[in-house]
C-alpha positions as CSV (number, residue, x, y, z in Angstrom):
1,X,30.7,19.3,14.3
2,X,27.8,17.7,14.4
3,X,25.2,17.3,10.8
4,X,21.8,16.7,11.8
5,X,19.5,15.3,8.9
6,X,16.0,14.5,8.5
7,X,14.7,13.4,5.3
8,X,11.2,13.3,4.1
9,X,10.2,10.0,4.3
10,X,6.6,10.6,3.0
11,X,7.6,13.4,0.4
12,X,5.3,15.9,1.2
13,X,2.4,13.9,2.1
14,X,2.1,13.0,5.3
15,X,-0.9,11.6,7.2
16,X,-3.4,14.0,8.3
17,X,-3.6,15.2,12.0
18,X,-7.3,15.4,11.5
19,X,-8.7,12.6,9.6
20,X,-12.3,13.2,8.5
21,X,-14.5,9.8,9.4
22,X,-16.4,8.6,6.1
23,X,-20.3,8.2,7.2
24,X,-21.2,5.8,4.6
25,X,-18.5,3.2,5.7
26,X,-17.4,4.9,8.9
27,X,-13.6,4.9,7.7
28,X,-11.5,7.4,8.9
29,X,-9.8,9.2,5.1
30,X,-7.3,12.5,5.1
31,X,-8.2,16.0,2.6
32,X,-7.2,13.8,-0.4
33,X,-10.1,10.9,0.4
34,X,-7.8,8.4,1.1
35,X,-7.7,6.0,4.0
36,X,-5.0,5.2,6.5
37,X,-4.4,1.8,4.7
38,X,-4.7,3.6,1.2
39,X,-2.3,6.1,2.2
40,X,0.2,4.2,3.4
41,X,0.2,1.8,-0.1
42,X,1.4,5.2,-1.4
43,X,4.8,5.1,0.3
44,X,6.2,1.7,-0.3
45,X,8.7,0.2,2.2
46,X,11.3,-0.6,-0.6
47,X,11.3,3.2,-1.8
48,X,11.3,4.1,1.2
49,X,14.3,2.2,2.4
50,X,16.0,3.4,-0.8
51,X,15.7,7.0,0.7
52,X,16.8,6.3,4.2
53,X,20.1,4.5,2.4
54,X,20.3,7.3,0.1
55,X,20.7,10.1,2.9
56,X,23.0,7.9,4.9
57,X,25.3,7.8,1.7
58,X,24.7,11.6,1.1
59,X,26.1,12.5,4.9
60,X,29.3,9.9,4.4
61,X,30.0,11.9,0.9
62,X,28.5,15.2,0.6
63,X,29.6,15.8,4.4
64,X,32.6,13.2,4.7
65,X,30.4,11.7,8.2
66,X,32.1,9.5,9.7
67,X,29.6,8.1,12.5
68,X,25.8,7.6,11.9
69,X,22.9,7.5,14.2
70,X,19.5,6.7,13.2
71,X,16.5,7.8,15.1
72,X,12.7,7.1,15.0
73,X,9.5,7.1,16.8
74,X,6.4,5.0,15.3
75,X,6.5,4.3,11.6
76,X,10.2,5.6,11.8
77,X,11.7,3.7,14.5
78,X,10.6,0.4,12.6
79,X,11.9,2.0,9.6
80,X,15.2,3.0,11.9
81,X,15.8,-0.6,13.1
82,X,15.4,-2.3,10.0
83,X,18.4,0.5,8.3
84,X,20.6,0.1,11.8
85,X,20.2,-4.2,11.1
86,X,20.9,-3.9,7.6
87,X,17.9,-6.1,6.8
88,X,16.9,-6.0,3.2
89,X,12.6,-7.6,2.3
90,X,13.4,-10.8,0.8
91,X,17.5,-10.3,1.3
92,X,19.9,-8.4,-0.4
93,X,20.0,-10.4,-4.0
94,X,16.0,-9.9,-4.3
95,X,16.7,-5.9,-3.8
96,X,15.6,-4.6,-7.3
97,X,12.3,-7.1,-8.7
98,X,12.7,-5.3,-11.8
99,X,14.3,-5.4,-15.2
100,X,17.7,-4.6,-13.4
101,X,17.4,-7.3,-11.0
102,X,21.2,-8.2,-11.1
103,X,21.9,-4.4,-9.8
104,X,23.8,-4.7,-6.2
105,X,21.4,-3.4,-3.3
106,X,21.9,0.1,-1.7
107,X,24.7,0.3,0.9
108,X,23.7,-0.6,4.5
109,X,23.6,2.4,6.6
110,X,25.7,1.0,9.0
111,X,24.7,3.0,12.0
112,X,26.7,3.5,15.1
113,X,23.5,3.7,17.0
114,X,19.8,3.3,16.9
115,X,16.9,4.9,18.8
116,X,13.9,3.3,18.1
């Protein structure tokens, strides 16, 4: 069988289809007033690494998975080739810059394949 999954990776908000163009700065901003570059501040590249790890680790347990394949287009297939190299911002021991810094990082998803 074959266990297709596709996991939010902007939870819910995802950039607008039609952006409304500010006229006093000439910005382009979605239905909540934010622009592109505001927008995208809201979905941080750790976090979502974190979730792109997470659902690879959900398929190998929840659906004993065996082979992976990670797929994106645009913001994803970046997203997609970092996950497929295993590369971590900063490496692997600067994972968590927080008060649980010694924490190991996520498991590498450890793809079979990427499409990018």
């Amino acid at each position: 069988p074959v266990v297709v999954f596709v996991p939010d990776m902007f939870r819910g908000d995802p950039w607008t289809m039609n952006p409304t163009v500010d006229e006093e700065d000439g910005v382009a901003r979605n239905e909540k007033g934010k622009s592109y570059e505001e927008w995208r501040a809201s979905h941080p590249d750790r976090r979502v690494d974190v979730d792109i790890r997470a659902a690879a680790a959900v398929l190998r347990e929840k659906y004993a998975v065996s082979s992976i394949a990670v797929w994106g287009t645009c913001y994803g297939g970046g997203r997609a080739l970092e996950a497929a190299a295993g590369w971590y911002e900063g490496g692997a021991s600067s994972y968590y810059e927080d008060a649980f810094s010694d924490r190991r990082a996520p498991p590498h998803v450890d793809p079979i394949a990427c499409i990018s």
